[in-house]
N, C-alpha and C positions, 0 to 999 in steps of 0.2 A: 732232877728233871730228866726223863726219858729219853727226851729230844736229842738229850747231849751226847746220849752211849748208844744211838741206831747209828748203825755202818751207813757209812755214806749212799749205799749201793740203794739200802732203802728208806732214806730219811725222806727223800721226794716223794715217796707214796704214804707215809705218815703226815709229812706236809697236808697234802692234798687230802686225807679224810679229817684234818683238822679245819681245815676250811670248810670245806663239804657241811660237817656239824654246825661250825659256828656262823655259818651263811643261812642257815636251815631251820636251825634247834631243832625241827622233828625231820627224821628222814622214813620212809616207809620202804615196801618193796616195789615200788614206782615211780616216789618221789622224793629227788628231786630229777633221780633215771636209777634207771634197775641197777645198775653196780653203784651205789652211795651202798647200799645196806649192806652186801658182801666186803667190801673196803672200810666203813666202822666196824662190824665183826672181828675185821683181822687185828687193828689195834685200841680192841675196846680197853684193854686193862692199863695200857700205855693213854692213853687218851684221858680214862676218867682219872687218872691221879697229877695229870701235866694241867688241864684245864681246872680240876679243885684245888692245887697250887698257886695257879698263877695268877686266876681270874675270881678262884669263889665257887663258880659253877659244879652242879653235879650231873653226870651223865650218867642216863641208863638205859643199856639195851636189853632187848629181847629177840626173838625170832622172829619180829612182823614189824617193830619200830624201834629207832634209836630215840630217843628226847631228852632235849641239854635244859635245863632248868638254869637258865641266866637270873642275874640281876641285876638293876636298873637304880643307879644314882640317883637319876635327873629325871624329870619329865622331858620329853621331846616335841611337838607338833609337827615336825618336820616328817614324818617318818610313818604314816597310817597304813593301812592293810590296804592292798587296794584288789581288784579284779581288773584282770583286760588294764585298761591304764586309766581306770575311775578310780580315788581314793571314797575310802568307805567315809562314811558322816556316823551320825548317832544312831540314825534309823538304821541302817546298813550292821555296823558291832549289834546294837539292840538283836535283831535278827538273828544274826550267827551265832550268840549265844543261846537264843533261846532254839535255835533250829539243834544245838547241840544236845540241850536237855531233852529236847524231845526223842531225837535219835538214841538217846541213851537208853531212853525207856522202852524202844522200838523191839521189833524184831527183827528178821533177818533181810527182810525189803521193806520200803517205802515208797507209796506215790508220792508226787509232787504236792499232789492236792491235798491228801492227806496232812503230809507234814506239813501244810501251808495252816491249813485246818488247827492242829496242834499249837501252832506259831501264833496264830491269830486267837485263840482263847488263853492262852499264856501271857501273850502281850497288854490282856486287859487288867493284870493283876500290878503292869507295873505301871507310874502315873508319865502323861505324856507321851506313852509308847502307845500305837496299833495295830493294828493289820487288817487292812481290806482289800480281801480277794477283787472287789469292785473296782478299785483303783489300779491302774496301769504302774504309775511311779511306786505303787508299795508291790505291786506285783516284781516288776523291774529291779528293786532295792531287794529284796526277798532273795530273788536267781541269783543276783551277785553274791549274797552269803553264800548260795548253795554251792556257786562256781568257786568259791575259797576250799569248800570242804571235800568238794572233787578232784581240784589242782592237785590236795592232800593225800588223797586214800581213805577219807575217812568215810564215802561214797563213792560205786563206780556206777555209771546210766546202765541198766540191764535193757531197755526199751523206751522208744521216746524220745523227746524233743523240749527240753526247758525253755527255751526261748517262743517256741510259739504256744506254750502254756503261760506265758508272759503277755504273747500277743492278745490270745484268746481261750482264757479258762473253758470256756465249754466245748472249746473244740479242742486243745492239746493238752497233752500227759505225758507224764515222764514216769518211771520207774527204776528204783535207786536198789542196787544191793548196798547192806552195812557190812563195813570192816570197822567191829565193835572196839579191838583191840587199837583202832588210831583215832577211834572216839574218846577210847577211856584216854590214852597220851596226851590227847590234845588239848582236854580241859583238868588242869594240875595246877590249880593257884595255891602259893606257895602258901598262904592264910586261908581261916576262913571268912571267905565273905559278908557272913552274914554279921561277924564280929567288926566289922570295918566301919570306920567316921570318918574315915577321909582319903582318900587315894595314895596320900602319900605311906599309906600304911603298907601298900606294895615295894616302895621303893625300898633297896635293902638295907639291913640293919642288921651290921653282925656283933656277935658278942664280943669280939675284940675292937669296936670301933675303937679311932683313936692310936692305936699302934702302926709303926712301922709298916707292917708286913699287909694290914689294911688299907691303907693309905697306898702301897704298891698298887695292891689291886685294884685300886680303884682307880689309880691310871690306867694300867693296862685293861682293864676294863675300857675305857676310855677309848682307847686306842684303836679299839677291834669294832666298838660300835659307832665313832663317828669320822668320817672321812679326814679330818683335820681334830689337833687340839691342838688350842692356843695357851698358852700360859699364861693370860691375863683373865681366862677363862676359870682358873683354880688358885685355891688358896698354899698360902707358902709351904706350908708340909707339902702337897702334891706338885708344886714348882719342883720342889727338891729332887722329887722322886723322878719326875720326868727329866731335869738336866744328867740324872744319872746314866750312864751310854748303857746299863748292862739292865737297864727296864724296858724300853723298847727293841731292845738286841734278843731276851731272851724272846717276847713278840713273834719277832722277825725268824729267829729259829723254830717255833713251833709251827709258824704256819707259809714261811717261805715266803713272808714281805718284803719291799724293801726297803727301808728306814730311809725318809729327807728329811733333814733334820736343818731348821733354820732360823735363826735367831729369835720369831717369832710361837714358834713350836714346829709339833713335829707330825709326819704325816707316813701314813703306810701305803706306800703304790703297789696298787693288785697286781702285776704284769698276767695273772693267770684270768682276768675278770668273771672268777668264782667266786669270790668270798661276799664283794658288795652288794645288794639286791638292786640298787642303780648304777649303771656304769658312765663314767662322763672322761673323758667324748662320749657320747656313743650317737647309735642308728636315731632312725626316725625326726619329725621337721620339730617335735620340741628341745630333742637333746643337742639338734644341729645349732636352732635362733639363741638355745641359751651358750652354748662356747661362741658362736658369733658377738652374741649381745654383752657378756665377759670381755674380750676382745678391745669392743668399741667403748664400754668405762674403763677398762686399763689405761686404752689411748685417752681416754678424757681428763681422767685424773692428773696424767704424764705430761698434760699437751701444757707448754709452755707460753704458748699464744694466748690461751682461756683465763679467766678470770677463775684462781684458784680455789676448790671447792670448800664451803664449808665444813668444818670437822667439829663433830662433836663424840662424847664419848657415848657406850655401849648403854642403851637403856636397861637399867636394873629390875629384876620381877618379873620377865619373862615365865618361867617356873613358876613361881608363885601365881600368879595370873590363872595361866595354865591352871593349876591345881585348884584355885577357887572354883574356877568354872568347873569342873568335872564332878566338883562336892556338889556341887549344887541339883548335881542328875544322881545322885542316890538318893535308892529309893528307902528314905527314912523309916519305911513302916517294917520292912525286911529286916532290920537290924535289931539284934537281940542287946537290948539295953546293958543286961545283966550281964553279957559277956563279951563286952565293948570292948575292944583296945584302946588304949589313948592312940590319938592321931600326934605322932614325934612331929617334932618340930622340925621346920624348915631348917638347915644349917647356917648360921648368920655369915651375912657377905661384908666381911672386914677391908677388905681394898677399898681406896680409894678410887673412884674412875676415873684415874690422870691419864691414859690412851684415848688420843681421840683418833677418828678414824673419817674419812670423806663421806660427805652426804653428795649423793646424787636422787635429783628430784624424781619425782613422778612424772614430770613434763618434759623432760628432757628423756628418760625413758621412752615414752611415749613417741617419742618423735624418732628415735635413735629404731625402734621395732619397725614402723611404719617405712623406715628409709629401707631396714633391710629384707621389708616385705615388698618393697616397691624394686630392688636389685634383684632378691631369690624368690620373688614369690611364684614362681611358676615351678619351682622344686619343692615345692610345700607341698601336701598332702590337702584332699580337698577343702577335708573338714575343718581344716587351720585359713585354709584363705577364705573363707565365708565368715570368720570367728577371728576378725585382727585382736579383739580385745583378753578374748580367751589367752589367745598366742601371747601375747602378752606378762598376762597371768601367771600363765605353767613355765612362762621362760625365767621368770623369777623366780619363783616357788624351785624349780631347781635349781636356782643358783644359790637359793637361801638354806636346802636339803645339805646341800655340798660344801656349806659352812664356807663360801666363797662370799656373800653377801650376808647382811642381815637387814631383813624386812622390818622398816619404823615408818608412822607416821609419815606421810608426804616425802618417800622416797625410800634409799637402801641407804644401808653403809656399807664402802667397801673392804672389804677385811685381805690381808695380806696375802692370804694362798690364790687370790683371782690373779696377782702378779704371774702367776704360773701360766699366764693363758694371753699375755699379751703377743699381740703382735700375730694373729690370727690370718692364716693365709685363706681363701677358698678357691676351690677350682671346681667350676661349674661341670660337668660331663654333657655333652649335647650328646642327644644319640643322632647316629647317623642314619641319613633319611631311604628308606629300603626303596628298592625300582617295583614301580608301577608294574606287578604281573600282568594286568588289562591292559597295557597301552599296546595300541596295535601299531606294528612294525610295517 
């Protein structure tokens, strides 16, 4: 491992473009800021053999883009692409893939309308997808792919306006130069898709499943893409692997985490908050209600007074669920019979669920939001106090992203790393009230 034999002097700048990659997998000369791609550059050769090592991954740069070619255990729901702070749906990926193949085929610009044009005759090849420039929400859903592929590099606006080409196709345009070369990086499925039966045929599958040195990876895999791992969450070979100190120590060396490690499992704290693509704490009135609304189920759970929560264990099939639904959106006609893979099977989950864990209702939520909309709601953002129910929503949905809750039927469960968040202080900021420059003296 590389990590072990850089001088001290510059293991923090190897840290830091390891992050950089694995927060990113694609970096351009833009994105995610103009020095990501001069700082991969310097430790490309140290990078792609520490990260194919430890994790599986293959890294490859060029003059115009770096791209980490990960692997994927698990299905997630927790985790979608999103624009601005909308996650994308069906329509939305639908879109961005087909906006992809279109630019592929493109030349050196695009209008909006054009590629929309493209989008919308592509879409009728696949079943339940469309595209009508007539419609506002497909107009709407459409930009936000576009705004993924711009955040990217893989378009920069030469002229124009996307959003009021949203507003009004006959009155706004946009005009798109292509940087082909973060076109071709960005669309790299590790299979062919047309070969595919099921989803889980992305999930990886390597030829030494089963060993040792697999089963590491697939912790430390683990490790770097989800905020928390639980140990009740893996089977006894990757228990093993994770009570070992020197699998998330070596982690911790390549990318300058810092290991907490606690009876329940183990967690990587960013202190750099580069590597996660959501930060918690953080800014803004959802990231605020949901460590508040963490907080007040801590205290709930804890409170000795209460009538103590129901506890049941983790509902099993998430994953699998997950995966049925997604089979069920391939489009069967694209698929070449003759040169089908088998769809692997799911990995059978031998634990027992002897963990149970507190159920906290949906009504007691509901009511626990509303109180802290009724103390801070005048520090909320407009669009949250008009939307208590929304607020709501997204203050879950991150707490369930952040593997602090898990989202069931008629409530959460609270999972052991929300203990990290009790006893939540807030301190309101009034601003102070400026003198009347009109008041006459």
């Amino acid at each position: 491992m590389w990590a072990r034999d850089i001088s001290p002097l510059m293991l923090e700048s190897y840290q830091r473009a390891a992050r950089v990659i694995l927060a990113n997998h694609l970096v351009t000369t833009t994105y995610p800021d103009p020095l990501a791609l001069p700082l991969l550059r310097r430790w490309t050769t140290e990078l792609r053999d520490d990260l194919l090592e430890l994790f599986g991954y293959r890294l490859e740069v060029t003059e115009t883009t770096a791209r980490l070619f990960t692997a994927a255990d698990r299905l997630d729901p927790t985790t979608p692409a999103t624009s601005g702070d909308r996650p994308f749906d069906r329509r939305r990926y639908a879109y961005l893939a087909l906006a992809l193949a279109a630019l592929g085929r493109a030349g050196n610009q695009i209008t909006l309308s054009e590629l929309a044009d493209h989008v919308a005759a592509e879409a009728t090849q696949v079943p339940a997808v469309d595209l009508s420039t007539e419609r506002f929400t497909d107009r709407s859903a459409l930009v936000d792919a576009i705004g993924w592929l711009t955040a990217r590099g893989a378009i920069r606006l030469a002229d124009g306006d996307a959003s009021g080409w949203a507003s009004n196709p006959d009155a706004g345009e946009a005009l798109y130069d292509i940087d082909r070369s973060v076109v071709i990086a960005l669309f790299r499925p590790p299979r062919a898709l047309q070969h595919l039966t099921s989803v889980r045929g992305l999930l990886a599958v390597a030829d030494e499943a089963g060993t040792t040195r697999e089963t590491a990876r697939r912790v430390r895999r683990a490790l770097v893409q989800h905020p928390v791992v639980y140990a009740d969450d893996l089977d006894d070979d990757e228990r093993l692997q994770l009570a070992l100190p020197r699998t998330a120590a070596d982690v911790a060396l390549l990318t300058g985490l810092v290991v907490e490690r606690r009876a329940e499992g183990i967690a990587l704290i960013d202190q750099s908050g580069r590597l996660s693509d959501i930060r918690f704490p953080g800014t803004g009135t959802i990231a605020q209600v949901a460590l508040l609304l963490a907080g007040e189920i801590a205290d709930r759970v804890q409170d000795p007074d209460a009538p103590a929560p129901l506890r049941i264990p983790l509902p099993q099939g998430r994953t699998d669920d997950l995966a049925a639904q997604l089979d069920t959106a391939i489009p069967a006609a694209g698929v070449l019979a003759e040169l089908a893979d088998e769809a692997p099977e799911p990995r059978p989950n031998t634990q027992e669920p002897l963990v149970t864990y507190p159920l906290i209702e949906d009504s007691w939520i509901d009511d626990a939001v509303a109180e802290l909309t009724r103390r801070f709601g005048r520090t909320f953002a407009a669009q949250w106090q008009a939307d208590p129910d929304g607020l709501r929503r997204r203050s879950v949905d991150l707490l369930d992203a952040q593997r602090l809750v898990r989202k069931v039927d008629g409530g959460v469960l609270v999972l052991p790393a929300l203990a990290r968040y009790r006893g939540v202080v807030v301190t309101v900021r009034e601003r102070a009230l400026q003198p009347d420059l009109l008041t006459e003296s």
